[in-house]
Residue, then its C-alpha position, 0 to 999 in steps of 0.5 A: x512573546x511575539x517571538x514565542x507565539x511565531x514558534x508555536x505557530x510554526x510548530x501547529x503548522x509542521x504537525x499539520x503537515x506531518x499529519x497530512x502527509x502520513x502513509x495511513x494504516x492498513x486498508x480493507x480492498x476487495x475488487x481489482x487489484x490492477x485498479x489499486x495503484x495508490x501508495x499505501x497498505x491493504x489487506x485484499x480479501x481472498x474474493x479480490x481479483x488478480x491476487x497472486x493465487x485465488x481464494x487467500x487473503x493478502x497484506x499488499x503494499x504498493x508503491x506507485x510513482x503513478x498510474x503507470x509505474x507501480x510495485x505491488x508486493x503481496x504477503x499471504x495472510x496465513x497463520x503458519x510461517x511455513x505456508x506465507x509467501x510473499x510475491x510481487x509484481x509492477x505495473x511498467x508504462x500501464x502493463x502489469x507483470x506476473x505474480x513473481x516469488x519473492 
């Protein structure tokens, strides 16, 4: 019985740890976009700043080492195939890129 009470102990404990360290679903983002350096998915409304191109909504995914290292990858929120572009960007040693086609 002890031996069966360590397992299921050891498997609350690996849940727990699975849960806390989980890439949480889409966020809602409207501000700044040079200020969104956190790992994670967002959704940037079209009144957010320093989206690839003014006035449309975009899916972001960022991926950061840090404050200084970060991807931004950024898909238009379209409902047409033909008008979603997907463009990217980093952030290098504190200095972000230009908006660059995928």
């Amino acid at each position: 019985i002890t031996s069966l009470k360590n397992r299921v102990n050891t498997l609350e404990s690996n849940v727990s740890n699975l849960e806390n360290n989980k890439v949480n679903k889409t966020q809602s983002f409207s501000g700044d976009l040079n200020t969104c350096k956190t790992t994670g998915f967002y959704y940037a409304s079209g009144a957010s700043q320093n989206i690839p191109a003014n006035g449309y909504s975009y899916y972001v995914t960022v991926l950061a080492l840090n404050n200084d290292y970060v991807l931004q990858q950024a898909v238009r929120v379209t409902t047409t195939l033909a008008n979603m572009k997907m463009q990217q960007r980093q952030c290098y040693n504190g200095t972000w890129t230009a908006w660059q086609e995928v």
